[in-house]
OpenMM code with the backbone's topology and positions (N, CA, C; nanometers):
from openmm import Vec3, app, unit

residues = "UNK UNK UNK UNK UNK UNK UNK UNK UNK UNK UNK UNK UNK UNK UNK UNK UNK UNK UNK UNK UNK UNK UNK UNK UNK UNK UNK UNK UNK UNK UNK UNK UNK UNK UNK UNK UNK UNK UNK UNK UNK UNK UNK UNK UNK UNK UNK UNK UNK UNK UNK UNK UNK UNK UNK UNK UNK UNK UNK UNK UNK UNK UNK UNK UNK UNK UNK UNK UNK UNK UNK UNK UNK UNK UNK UNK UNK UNK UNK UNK UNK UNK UNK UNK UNK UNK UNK UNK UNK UNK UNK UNK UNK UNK UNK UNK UNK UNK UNK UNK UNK UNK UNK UNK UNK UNK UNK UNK UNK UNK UNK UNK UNK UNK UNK UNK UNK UNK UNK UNK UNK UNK UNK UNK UNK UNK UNK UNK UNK UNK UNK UNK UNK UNK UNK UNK UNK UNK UNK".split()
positions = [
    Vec3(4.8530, -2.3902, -12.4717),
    Vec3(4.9323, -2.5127, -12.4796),
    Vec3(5.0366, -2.5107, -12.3684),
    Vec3(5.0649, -2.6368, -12.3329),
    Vec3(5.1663, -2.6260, -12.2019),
    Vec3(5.2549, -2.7202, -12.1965),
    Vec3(5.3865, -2.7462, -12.2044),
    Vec3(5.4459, -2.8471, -12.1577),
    Vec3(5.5053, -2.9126, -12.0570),
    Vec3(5.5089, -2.9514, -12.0228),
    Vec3(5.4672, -3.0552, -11.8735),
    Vec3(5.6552, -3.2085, -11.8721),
    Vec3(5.6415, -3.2531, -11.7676),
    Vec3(5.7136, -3.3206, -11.7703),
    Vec3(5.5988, -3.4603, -11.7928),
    Vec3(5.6196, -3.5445, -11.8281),
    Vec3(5.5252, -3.6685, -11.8762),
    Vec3(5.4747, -3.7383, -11.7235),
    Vec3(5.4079, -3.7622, -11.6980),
    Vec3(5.3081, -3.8620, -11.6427),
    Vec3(5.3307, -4.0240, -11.7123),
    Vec3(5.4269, -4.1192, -11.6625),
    Vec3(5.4382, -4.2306, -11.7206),
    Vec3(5.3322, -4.2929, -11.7788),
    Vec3(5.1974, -4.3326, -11.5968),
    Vec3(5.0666, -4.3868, -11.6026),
    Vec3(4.9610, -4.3454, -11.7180),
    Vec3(4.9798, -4.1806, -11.7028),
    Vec3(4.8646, -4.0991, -11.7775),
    Vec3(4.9171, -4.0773, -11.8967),
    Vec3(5.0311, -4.0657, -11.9973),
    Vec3(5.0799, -4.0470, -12.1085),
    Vec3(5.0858, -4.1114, -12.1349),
    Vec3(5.1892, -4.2309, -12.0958),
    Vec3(5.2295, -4.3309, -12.2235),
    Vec3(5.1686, -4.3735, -12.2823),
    Vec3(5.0342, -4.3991, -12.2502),
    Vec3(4.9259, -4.4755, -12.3718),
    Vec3(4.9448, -4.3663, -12.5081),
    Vec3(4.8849, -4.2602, -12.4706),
    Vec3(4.9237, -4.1520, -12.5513),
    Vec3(4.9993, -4.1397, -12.6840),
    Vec3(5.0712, -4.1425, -12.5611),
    Vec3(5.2315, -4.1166, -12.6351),
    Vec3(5.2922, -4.2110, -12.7567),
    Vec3(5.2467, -4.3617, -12.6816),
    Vec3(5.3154, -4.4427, -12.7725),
    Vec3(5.2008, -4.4286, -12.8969),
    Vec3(5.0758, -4.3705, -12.8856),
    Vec3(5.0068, -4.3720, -12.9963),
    Vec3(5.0447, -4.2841, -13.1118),
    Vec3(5.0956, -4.1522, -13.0411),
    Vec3(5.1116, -4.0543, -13.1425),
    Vec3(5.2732, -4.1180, -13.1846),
    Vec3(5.3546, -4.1477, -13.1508),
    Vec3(5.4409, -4.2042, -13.1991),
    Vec3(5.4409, -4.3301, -13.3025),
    Vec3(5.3176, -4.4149, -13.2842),
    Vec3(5.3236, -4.4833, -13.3837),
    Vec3(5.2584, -4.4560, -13.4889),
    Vec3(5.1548, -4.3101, -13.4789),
    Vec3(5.0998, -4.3033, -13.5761),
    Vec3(5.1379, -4.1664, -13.6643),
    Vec3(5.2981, -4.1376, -13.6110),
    Vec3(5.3872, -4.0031, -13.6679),
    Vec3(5.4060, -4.0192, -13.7751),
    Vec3(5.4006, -4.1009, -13.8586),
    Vec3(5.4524, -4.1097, -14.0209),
    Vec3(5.6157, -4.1627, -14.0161),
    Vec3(5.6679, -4.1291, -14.1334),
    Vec3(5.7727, -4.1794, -14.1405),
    Vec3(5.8427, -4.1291, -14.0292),
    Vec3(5.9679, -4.2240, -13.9982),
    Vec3(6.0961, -4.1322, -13.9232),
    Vec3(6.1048, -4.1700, -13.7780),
    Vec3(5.9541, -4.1988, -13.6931),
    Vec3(5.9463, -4.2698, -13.5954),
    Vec3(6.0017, -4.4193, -13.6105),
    Vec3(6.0494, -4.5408, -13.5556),
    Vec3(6.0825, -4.6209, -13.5673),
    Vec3(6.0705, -4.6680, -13.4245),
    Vec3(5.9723, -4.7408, -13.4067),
    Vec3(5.9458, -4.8278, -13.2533),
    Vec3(6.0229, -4.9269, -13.2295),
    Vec3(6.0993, -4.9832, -13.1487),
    Vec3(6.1637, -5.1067, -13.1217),
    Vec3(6.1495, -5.1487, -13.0113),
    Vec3(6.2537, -5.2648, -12.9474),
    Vec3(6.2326, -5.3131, -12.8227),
    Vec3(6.2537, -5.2475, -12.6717),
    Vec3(6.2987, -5.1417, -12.7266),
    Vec3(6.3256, -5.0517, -12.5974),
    Vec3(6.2301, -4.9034, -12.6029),
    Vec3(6.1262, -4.9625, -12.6521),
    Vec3(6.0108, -4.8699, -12.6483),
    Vec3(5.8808, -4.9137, -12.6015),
    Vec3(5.9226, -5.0521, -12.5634),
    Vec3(5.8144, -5.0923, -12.4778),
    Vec3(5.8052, -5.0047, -12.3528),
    Vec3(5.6544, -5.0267, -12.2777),
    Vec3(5.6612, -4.9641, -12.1766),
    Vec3(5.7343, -4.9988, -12.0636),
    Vec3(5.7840, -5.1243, -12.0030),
    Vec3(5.8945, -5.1739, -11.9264),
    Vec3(6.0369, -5.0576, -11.9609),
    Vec3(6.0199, -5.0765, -12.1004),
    Vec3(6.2132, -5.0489, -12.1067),
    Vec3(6.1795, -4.8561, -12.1178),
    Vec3(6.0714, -4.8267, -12.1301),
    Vec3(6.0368, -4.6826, -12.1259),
    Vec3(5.9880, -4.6666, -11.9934),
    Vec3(5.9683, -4.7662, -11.8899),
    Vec3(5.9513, -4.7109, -11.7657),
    Vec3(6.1093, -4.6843, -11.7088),
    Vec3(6.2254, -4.7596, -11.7748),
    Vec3(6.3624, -4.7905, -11.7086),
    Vec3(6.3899, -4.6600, -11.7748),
    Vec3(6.3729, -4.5970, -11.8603),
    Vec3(6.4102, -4.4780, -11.8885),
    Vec3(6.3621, -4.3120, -11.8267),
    Vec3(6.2414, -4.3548, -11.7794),
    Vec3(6.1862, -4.2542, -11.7264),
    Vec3(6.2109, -4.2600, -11.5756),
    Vec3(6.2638, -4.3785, -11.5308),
    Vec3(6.3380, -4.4008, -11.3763),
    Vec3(6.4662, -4.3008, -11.3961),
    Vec3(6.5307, -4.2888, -11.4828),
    Vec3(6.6543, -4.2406, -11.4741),
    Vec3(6.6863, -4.1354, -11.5010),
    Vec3(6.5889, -4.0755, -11.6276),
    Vec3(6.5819, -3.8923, -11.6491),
    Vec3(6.4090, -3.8589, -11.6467),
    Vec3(6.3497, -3.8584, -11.5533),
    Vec3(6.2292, -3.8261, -11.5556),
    Vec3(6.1954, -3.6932, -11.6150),
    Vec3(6.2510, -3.6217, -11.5728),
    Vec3(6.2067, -3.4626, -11.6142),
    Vec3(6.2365, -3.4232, -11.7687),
    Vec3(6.3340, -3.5545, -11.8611),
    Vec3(6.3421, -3.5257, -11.9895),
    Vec3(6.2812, -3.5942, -12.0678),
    Vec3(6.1631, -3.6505, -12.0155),
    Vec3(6.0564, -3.7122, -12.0991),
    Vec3(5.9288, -3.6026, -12.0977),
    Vec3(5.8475, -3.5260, -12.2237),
    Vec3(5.8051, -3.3998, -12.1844),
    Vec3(5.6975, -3.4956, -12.2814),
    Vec3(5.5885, -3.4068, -12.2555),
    Vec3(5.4455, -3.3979, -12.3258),
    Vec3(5.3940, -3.2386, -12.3299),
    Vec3(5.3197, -3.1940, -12.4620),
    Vec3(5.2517, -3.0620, -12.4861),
    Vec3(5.1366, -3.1224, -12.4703),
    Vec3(5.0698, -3.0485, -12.4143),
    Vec3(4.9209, -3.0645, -12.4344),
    Vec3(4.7953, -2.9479, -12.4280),
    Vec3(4.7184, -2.9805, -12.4339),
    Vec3(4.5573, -2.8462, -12.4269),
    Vec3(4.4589, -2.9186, -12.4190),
    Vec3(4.3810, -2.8329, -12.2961),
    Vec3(4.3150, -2.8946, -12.2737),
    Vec3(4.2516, -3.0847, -12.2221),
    Vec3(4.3991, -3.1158, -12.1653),
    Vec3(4.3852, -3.2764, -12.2078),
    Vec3(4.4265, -3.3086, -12.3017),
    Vec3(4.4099, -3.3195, -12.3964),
    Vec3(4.4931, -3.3466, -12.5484),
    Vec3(4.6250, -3.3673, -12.5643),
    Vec3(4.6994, -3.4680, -12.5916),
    Vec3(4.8560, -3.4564, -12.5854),
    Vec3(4.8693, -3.3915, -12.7193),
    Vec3(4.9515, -3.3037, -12.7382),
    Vec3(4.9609, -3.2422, -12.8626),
    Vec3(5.1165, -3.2824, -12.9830),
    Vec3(5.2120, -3.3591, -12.8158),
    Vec3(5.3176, -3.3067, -12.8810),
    Vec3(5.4031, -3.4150, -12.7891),
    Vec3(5.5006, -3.5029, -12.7972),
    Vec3(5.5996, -3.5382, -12.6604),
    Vec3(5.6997, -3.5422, -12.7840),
    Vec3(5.8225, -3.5904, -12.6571),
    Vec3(5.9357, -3.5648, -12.7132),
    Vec3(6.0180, -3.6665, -12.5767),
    Vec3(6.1298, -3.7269, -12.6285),
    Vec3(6.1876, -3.8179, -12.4745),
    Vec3(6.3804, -3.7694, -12.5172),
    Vec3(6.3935, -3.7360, -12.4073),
    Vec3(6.5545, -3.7128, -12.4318),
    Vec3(6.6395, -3.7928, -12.3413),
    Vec3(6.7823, -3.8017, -12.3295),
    Vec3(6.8252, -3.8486, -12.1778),
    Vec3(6.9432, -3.7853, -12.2076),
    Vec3(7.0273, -3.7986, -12.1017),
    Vec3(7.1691, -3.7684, -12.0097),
    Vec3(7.2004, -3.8583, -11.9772),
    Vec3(7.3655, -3.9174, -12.0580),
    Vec3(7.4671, -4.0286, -11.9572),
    Vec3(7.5610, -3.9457, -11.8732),
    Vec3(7.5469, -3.8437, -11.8542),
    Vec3(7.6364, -3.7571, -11.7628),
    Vec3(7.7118, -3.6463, -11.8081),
    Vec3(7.7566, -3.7144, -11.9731),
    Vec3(7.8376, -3.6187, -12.0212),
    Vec3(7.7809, -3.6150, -12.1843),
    Vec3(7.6857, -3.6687, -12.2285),
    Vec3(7.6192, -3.6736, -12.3744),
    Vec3(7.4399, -3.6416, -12.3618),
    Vec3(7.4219, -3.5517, -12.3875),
    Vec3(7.2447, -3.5740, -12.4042),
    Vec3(7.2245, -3.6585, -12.5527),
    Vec3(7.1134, -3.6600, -12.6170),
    Vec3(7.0293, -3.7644, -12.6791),
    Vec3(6.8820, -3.7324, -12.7111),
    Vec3(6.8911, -3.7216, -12.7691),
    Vec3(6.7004, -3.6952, -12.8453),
    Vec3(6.6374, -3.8084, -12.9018),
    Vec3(6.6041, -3.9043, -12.8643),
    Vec3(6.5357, -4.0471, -12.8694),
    Vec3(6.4507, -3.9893, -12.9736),
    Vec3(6.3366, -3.9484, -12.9329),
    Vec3(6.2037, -3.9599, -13.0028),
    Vec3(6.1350, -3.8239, -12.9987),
    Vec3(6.1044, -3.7165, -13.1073),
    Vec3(6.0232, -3.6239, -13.1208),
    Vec3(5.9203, -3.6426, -13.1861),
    Vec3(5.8182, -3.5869, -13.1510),
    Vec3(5.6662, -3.6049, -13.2552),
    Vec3(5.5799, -3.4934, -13.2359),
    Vec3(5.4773, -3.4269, -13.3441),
    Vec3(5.3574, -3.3787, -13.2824),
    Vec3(5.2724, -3.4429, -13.3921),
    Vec3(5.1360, -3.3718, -13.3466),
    Vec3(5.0305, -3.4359, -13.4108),
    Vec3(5.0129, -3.3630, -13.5670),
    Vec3(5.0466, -3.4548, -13.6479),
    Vec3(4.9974, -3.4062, -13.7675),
    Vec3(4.9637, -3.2966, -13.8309),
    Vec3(4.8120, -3.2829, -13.7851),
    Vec3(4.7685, -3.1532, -13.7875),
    Vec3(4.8029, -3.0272, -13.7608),
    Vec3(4.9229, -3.0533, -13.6792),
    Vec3(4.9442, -2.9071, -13.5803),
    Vec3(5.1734, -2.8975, -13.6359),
    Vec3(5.2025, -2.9648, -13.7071),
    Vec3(5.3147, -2.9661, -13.7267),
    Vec3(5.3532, -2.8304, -13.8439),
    Vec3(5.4660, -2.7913, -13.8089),
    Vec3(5.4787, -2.6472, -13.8681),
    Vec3(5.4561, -2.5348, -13.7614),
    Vec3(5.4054, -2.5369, -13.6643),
    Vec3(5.3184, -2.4217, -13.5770),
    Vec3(5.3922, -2.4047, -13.4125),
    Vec3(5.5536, -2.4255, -13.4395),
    Vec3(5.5864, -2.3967, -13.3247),
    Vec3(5.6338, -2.4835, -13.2331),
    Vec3(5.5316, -2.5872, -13.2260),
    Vec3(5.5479, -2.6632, -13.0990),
    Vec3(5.6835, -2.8005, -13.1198),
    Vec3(5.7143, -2.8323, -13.2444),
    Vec3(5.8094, -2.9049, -13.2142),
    Vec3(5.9445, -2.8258, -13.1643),
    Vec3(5.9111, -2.6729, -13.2199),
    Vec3(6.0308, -2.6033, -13.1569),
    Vec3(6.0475, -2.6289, -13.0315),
    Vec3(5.9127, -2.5336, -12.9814),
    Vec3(5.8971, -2.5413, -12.8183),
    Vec3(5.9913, -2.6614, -12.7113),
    Vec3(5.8965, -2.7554, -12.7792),
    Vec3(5.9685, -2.8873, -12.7211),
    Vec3(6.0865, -2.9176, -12.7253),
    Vec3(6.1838, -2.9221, -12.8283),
    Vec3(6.3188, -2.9309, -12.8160),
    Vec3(6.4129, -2.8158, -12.7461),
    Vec3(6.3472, -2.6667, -12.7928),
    Vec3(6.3892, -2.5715, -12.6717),
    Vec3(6.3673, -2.6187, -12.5397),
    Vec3(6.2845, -2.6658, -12.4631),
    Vec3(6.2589, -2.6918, -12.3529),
    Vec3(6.3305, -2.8606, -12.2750),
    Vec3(6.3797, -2.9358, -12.3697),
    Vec3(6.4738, -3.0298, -12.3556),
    Vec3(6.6124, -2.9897, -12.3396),
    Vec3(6.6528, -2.9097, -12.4245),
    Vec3(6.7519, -2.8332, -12.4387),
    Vec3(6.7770, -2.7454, -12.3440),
    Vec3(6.7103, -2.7000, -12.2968),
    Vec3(6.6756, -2.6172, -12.1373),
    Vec3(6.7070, -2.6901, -12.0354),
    Vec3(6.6787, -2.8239, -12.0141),
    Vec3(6.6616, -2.8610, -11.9145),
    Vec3(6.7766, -2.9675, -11.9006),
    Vec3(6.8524, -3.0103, -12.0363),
    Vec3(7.0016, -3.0605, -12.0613),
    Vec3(7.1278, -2.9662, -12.0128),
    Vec3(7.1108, -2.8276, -12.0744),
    Vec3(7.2100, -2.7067, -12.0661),
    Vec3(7.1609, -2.7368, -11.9050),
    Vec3(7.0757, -2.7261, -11.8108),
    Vec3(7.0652, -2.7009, -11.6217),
    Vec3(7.1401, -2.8414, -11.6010),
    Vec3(7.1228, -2.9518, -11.6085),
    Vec3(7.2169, -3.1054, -11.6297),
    Vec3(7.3835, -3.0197, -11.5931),
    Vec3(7.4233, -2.9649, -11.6977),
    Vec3(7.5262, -2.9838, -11.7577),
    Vec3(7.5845, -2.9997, -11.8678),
    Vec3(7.4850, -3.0327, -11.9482),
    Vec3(7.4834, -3.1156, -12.0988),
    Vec3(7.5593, -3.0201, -12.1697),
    Vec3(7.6933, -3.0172, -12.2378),
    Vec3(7.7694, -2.9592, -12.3359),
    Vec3(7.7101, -2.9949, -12.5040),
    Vec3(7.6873, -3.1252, -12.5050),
    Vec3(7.6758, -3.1381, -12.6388),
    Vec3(7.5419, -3.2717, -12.6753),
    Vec3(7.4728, -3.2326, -12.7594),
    Vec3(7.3530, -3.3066, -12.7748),
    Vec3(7.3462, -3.4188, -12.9279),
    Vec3(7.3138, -3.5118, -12.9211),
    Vec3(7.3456, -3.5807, -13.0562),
    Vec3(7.1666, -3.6536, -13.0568),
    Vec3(7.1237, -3.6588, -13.2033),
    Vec3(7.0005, -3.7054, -13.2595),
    Vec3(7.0234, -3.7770, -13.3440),
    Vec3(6.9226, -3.8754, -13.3970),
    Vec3(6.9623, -3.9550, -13.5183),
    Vec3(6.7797, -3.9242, -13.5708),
    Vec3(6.8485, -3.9519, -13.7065),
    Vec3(6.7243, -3.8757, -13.8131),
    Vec3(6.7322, -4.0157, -13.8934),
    Vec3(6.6306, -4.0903, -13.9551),
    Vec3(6.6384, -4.2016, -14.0478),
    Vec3(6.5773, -4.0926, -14.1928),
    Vec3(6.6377, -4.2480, -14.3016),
    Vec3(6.7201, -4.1820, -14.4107),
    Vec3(6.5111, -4.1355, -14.4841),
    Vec3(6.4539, -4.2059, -14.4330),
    Vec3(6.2726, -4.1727, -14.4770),
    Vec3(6.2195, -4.0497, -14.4390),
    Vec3(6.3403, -3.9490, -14.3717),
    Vec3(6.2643, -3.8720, -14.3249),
    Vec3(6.2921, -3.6944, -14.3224),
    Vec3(6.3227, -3.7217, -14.4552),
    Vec3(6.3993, -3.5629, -14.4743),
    Vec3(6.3347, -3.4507, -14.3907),
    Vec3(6.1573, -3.4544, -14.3723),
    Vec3(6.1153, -3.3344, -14.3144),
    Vec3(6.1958, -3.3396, -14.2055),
    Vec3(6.2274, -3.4281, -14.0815),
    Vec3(6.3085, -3.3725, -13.9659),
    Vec3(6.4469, -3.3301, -13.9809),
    Vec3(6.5502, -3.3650, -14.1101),
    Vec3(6.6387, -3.3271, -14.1574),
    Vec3(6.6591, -3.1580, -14.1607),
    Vec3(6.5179, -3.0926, -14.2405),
    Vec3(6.5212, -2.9356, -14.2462),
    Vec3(6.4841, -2.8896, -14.1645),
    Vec3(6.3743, -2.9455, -14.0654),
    Vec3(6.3547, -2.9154, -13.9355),
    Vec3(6.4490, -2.8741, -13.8437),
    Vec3(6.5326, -3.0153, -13.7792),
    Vec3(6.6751, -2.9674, -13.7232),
    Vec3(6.7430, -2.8921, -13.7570),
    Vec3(6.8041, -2.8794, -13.8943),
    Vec3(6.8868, -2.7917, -13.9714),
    Vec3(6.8419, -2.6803, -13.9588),
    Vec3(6.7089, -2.6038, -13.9109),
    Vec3(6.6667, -2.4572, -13.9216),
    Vec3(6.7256, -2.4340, -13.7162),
    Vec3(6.7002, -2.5830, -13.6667),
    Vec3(6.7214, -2.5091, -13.5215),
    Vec3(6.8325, -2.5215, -13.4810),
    Vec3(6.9593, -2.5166, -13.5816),
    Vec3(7.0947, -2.4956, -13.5678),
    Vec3(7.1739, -2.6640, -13.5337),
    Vec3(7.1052, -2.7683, -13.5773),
    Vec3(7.1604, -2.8642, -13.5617),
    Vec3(7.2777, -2.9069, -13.6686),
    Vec3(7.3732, -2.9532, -13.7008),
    Vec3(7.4437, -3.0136, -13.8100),
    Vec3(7.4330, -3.1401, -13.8174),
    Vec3(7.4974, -3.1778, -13.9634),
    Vec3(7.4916, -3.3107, -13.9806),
    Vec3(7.6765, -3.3224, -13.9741),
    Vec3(7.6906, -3.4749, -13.9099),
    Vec3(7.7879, -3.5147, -13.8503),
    Vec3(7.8622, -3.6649, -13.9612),
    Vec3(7.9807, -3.6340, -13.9563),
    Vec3(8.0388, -3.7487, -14.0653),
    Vec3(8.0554, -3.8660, -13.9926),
    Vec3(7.9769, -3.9124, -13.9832),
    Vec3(8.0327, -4.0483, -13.8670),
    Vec3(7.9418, -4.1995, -13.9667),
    Vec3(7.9886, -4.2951, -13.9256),
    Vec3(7.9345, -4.4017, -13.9108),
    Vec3(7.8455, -4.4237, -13.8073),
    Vec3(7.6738, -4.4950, -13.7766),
    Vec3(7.6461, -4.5067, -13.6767),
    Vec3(7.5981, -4.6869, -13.6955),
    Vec3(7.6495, -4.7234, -13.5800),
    Vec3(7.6608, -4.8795, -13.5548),
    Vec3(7.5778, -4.9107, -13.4654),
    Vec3(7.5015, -5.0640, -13.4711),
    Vec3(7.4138, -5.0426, -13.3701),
    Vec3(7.4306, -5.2293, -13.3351),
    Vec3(7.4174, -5.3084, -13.2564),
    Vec3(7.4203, -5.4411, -13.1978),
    Vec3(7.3194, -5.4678, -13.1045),
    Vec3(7.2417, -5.5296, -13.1430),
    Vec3(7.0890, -5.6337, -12.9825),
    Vec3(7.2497, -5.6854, -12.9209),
    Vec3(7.2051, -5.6882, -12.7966),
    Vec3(7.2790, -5.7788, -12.7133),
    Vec3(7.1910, -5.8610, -12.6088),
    Vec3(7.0980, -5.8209, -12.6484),
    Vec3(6.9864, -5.9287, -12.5398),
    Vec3(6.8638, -5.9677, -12.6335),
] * unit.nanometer
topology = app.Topology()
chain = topology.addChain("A")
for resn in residues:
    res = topology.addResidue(resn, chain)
    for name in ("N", "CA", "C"):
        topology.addAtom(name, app.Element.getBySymbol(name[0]), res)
């Protein structure tokens, strides 16, 4: 298995598949089209990652950097293969490549359907944070 920085052309079909077909906890919106996911991959390319074997995407994950906050958008693997490492992998290797950035401090959002990523994070030293989170379309 290998992880790779994403291929916009050659993944995203992919990608947006295994993402929509992750089960609970994924949540697609308007800035997951491929336009507003190409404007994202213009700006942190190297923190949009894919696992794969053999061809096979096994696993992506999309993070970013505003300079002084990283961000964990979207993690997934395939079904079958969840439990076995690789969502670790992947967030180690985001996390890798945030800490070379600069990145001091990293923030995720978990929806309330989705306790498995709740114990997930919580085993890879993440906390849960007392905040309100607010959100507004402006376009």
């Amino acid at each position: 298995m290998h992880i790779r920085t994403a291929d916009f052309e050659r993944d995203l079909p992919k990608v947006l598949d295994l993402w929509r077909t992750a089960g609970p906890g994924i949540h697609l919106g308007r800035s997951d089209t491929p336009p507003e996911l190409r404007k994202k991959m213009e700006r942190d390319p190297d923190l949009f990652l894919v696992a794969e074997e053999d061809g096979a995407l096994l696993g992506a994950i999309l993070g970013g950097f505003d300079g002084r906050r990283g961000l964990v958008y979207h993690l997934a693997v395939t079904p079958g293969l969840r439990r076995a490492g690789l969502g670790r992998r992947l967030m180690d290797e985001l996390e890798r490549r945030l800490r070379e950035r600069g990145c001091l401090k990293v923030y995720l959002l978990v929806t309330r359907d989705n306790p498995e990523a709740l114990d997930f994070y919580s085993k890879l030293g993440w906390e849960p944070m007392d905040l309100h989170l607010l959100g507004k379309e402006i376009a």
